[in-house]
N, C-alpha and C positions, 0 to 999 in steps of 0.2 A: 372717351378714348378715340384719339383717331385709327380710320378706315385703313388696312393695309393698305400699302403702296401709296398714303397720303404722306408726306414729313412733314413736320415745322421746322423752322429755324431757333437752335436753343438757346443762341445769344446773342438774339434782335436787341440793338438799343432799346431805349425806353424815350429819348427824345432825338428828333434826325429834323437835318432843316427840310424846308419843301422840295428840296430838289432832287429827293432820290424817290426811289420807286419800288415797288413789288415787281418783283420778274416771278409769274407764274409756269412750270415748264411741265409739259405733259409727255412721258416719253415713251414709247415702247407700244403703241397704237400701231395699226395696219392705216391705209392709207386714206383715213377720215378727218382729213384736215378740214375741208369745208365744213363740216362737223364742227370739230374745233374752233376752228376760226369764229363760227358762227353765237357757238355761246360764248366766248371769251371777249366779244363784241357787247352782247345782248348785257353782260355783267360789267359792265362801262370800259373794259379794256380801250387804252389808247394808242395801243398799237401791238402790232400781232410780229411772229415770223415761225418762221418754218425751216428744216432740213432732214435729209435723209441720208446718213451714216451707215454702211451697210445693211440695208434694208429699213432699218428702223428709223421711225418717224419721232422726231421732236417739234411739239410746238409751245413755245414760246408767248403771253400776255402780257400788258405793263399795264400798272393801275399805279396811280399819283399816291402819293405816302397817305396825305391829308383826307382821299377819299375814302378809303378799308381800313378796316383794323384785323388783326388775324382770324377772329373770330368771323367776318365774311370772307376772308378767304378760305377757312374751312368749308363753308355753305358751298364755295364756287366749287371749289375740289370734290363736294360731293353730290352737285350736280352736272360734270361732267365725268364723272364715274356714271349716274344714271343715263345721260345719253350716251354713252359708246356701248354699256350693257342693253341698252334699248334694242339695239343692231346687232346683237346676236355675238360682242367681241369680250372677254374681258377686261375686267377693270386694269387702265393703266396706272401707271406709278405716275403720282404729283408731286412735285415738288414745289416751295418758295420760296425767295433768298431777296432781299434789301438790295437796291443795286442804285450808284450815284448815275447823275444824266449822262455823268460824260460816258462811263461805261455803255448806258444804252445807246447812245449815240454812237458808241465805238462797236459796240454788238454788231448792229448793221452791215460794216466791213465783213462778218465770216458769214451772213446770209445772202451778201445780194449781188448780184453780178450783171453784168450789160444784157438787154435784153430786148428783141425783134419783137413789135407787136405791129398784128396785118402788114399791108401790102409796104407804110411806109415809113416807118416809125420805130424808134432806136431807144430805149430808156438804157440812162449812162450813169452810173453813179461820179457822182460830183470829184472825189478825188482822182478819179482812172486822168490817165493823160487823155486829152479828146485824140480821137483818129487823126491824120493827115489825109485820108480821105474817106468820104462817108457815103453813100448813095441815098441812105434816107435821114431822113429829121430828127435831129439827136435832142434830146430830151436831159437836160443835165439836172439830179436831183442830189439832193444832201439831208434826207428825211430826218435825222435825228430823232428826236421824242415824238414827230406828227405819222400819224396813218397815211400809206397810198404812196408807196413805194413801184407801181402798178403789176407785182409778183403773184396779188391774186386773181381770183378768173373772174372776180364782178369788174375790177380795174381793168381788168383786159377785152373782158366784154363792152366796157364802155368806150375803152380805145378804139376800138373796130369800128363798133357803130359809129361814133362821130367821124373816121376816116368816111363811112358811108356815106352818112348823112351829109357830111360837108362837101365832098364832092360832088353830089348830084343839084348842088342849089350854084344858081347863076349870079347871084350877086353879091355883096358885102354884107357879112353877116355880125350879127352882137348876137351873144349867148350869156345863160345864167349856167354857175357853176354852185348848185345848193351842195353843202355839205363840202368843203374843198379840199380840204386835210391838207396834202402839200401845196396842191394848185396842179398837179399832174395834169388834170383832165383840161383846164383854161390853157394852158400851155400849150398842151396838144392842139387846141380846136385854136389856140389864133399862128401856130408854126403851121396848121392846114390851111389856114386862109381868112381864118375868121376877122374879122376888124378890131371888136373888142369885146374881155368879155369879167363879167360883174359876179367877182366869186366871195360867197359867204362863209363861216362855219361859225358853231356853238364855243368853239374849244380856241382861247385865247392862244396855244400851244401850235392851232393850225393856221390862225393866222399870221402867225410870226413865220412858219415853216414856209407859204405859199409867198410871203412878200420875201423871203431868202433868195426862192426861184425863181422869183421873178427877175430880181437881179442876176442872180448865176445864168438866167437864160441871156441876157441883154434885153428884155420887155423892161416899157415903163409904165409906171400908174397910168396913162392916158389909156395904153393896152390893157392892162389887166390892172381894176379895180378891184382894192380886197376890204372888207369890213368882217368886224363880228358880228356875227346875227345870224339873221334866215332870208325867210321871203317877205318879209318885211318890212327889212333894209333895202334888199334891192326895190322895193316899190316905191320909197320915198327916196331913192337916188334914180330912179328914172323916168329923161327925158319923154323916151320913144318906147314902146313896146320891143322887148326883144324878138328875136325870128324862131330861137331857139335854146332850150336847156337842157342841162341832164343836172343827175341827183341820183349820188353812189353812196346811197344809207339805209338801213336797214329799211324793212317795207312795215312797222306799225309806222316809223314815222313816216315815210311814203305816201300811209294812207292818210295822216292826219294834215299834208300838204295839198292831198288833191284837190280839193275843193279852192281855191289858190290861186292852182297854175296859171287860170286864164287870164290873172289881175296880172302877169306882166308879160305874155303874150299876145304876139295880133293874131290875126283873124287867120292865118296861114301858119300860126305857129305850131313848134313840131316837140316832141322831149323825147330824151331817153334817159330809161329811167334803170337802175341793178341794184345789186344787194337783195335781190331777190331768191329766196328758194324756189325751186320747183312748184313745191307744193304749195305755196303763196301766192302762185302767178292768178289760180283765178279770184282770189279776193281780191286783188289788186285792179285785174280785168273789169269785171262787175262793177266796182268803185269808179274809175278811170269811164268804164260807158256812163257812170249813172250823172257824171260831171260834163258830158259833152266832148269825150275824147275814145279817136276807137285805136288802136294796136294796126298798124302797120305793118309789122315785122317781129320776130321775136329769133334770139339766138339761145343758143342753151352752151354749157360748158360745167363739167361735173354735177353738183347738184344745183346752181345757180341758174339763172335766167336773166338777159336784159328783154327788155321791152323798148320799140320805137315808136312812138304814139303822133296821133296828130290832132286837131282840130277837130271833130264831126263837122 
């Protein structure tokens, strides 16, 4: 018997083509979305969102029809009943409903709106008319079914940094984008200056998303290279050592890239790395020393953490 405050849905098909989805929605929480966000990640979600309705928090999971069956969405629903009771709240009400792409694509529209991240940087959503005048670097996205929409504060933590980091280097930069989802973060770092930059992801879903934006931005392949894969791909597609990367995914895989890094960085090469918790930062630290790389810099923003690393 399900958990109060868990529902099913009582009349899911029984066959649906590949193209719809689970929308998991979690509502009536106090403001533990990093929480949220965090396992609905960790349980393969492919993409998250969030809002706040008179006080009350809704957050929102999509998991691919072909990956769950309702019986792990039971599991998820009642391990995010165990962490929000972990912290002292109770259990919220879960829900999950069947939903087609275009709806989650269409979803997007009532979550996400134009948005200032640091000193110079504008994320625009794709349909808005663009401004007739702008002062910073508009960012045009059309995320549909990909992650990194940049709403949350690991995306926004990485936006900053790479404003940082890009600014303080003197000359033409190439970067790796591990992990790309939409391609936000490459976007950002060559509309900063970068030259060009070699963005990967696991999810056939973010590669299509990241070569979308590439065009809506006016970038071409020559700028921004996209492949499926890892670090991997980027090793046997390059010439030269990159100057610099970031990599916005969770931190086991983080740690299982460390050992890596150096295979497509030079000798001055730099990363930033989020999707870090707090309390992850120093396994990650440890790890990150025990590979030849020390922590430069570290920003915080709710429960997350980037880290700006370099060379030892």
């Amino acid at each position: 018997m399900a958990d109060p405050g868990i529902h099913t849905p009582s009349d899911a098909p029984t066959a649906l083509p590949p193209s719809q989805w689970w929308e998991i929605k979690v509502v009536g929480v106090p403001l533990l979305d990093d929480l949220l966000f965090w396992r609905l990640q960790e349980e393969g979600c492919q993409g998250t969102a969030s809002q706040i309705v008179n006080q009350e928090l809704t957050v929102c999971g999509y998991l691919s029809l072909d990956r769950v069956q309702s019986i792990d969405l039971q599991k998820i629903a009642e391990r995010l009943h165990q962490d929000v009771q972990s912290v002292g709240h109770p259990a919220p009400d879960i829900s999950w409903q069947l939903i087609t792409e275009e709806d989650w694509a269409h979803n997007w529209r009532d979550y996400w709106h134009p948005q200032e991240v640091g000193n110079r940087l504008l994320i625009y959503p794709a349909w808005l008319e663009v401004p007739a005048q702008c002062e910073r670097l508009l960012i045009r996205l059309n995320p549909g079914v990909a992650f990194g929409t940049g709403a949350h504060a690991t995306t926004q933590l990485c936006l900053r940094a790479l404003e940082q980091q890009i600014s303080e280097q003197s000359n033409p930069l190439s970067i790796a984008d591990i992990g790309c989802g939409t391609g936000i973060l490459s976007i950002a770092a060559l509309l900063l200056g970068v030259q060009k930059a070699y963005a990967v992801d696991l999810d056939p879903l973010a590669i299509g998303a990241t070569q979308a934006s590439r065009e809506l931005n006016g970038l071409t392949s020559d700028q921004l290279w996209v492949k499926e894969g890892s670090l991997d791909q980027v090793i046997q597609q390059l010439q030269h050592p990159v100057q610099g990367f970031c990599c916005n995914i969770l931190a086991h895989i983080i740690l299982d890239l460390i050992p890596h890094f150096a295979d497509i960085t030079d000798q001055n090469g730099w990363g930033i790395l989020s999707g870090i918790l707090d309390t992850q930062e120093p396994m990650i630290i440890e790890a990150l020393n025990a590979h030849g790389w020390q922590v430069r810099d570290t920003h915080h923003e709710q429960d997350w953490c980037s880290l700006i690393i370099e060379r030892s």
